[in-house]
C-alpha positions as CSV (number, residue, x, y, z in Angstrom):
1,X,-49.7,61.9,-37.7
2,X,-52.5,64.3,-39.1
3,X,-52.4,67.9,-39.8
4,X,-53.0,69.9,-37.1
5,X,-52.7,74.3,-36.3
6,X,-51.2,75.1,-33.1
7,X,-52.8,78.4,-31.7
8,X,-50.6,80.6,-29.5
9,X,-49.7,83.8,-28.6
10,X,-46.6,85.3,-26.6
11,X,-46.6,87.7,-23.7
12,X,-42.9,88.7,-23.5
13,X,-40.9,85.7,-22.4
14,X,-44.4,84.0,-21.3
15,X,-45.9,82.0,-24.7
16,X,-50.1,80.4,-24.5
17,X,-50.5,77.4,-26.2
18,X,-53.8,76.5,-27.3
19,X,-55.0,72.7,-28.4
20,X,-57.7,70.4,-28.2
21,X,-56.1,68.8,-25.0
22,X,-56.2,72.3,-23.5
23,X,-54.3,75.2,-21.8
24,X,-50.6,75.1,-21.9
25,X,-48.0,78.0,-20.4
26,X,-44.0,78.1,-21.5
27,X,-41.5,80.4,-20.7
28,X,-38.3,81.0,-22.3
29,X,-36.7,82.8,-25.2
30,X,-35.9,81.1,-28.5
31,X,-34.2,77.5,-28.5
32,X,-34.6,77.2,-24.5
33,X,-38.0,77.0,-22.9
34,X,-39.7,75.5,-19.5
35,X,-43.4,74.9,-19.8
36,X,-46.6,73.1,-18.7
37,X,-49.7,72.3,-19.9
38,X,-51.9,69.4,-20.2
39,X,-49.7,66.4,-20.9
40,X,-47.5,67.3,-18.0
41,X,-44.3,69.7,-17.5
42,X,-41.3,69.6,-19.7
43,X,-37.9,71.5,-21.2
44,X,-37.0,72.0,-24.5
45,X,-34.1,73.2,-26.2
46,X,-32.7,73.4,-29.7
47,X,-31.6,75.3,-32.6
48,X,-31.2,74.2,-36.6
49,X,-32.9,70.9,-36.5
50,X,-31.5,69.8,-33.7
51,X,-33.7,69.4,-30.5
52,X,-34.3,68.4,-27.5
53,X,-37.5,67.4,-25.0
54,X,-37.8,66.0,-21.2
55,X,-40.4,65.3,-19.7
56,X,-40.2,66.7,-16.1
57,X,-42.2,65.0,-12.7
58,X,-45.7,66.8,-11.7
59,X,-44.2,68.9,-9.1
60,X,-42.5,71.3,-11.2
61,X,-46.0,72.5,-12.5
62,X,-46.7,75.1,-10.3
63,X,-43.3,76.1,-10.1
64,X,-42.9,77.0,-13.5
65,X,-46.5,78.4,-13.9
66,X,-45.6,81.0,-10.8
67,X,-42.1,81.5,-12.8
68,X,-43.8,82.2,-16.1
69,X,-46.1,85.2,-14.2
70,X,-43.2,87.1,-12.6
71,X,-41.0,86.9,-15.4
72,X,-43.9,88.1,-17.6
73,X,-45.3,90.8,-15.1
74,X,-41.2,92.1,-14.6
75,X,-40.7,92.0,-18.7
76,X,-44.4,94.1,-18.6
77,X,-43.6,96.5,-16.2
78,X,-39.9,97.2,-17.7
79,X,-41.4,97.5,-21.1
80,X,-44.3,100.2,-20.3
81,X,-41.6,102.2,-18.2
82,X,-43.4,101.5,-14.5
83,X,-39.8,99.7,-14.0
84,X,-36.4,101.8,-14.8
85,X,-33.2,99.9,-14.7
86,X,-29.9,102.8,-15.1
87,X,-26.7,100.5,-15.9
C-alpha cells in the first residue's frame, strides 16, 4: 500500500473526509462511527488496536447523510446557545 494523507475536518459529531475518490460524511464520536462516501456506506467501531468495519447496502446513504446534518445542526445550535437544555 503507498503512503497516502487523509484530509478531514470535524464539525461536532459530523467529520469530512477528503480523498482522491472524493467526498465522504461520518458521524459518530470516537471508536463508533456511521458514514458514507464514495466507496459506499459503512460502520466502524473500535478502540486500542482492535477494530472493526461493515460494509452497509446503498440504501442507508441518504439515511445517514440526513442523520449526520441534524445531529450536526442540534450539536451547533446547543453549542452557540440558540438551544438551552435545564436538567
Amino acid at each position: 500500500m503507498g503512503f497516502y494523507i487523509k484530509k478531514g475536518f470535524n464539525i461536532g459529531p459530523i467529520r469530512i473526509n477528503f480523498s482522491k475518490s472524493g467526498i465522504g460524511f461520518s458521524v459518530g464520536t470516537k471508536g463508533l462511527r456511521v458514514g458514507t462516501g464514495p466507496n459506499g456506506n459503512y460502520i466502524h467501531g473500535g478502540r486500542q488496536g482492535l477494530y472493526y468495519r461493515k460494509s452497509l447496502g446503498s440504501k442507508w446513504g441518504w439515511a445517514i447523510l440526513l442523520l449526520a446534518f441534524i445531529v450536526g445542526g442540534i450539536f451547533y445550535l446547543i453549542q452557540s446557545g440558540i438551544i438551552t437544555i435545564n436538567l
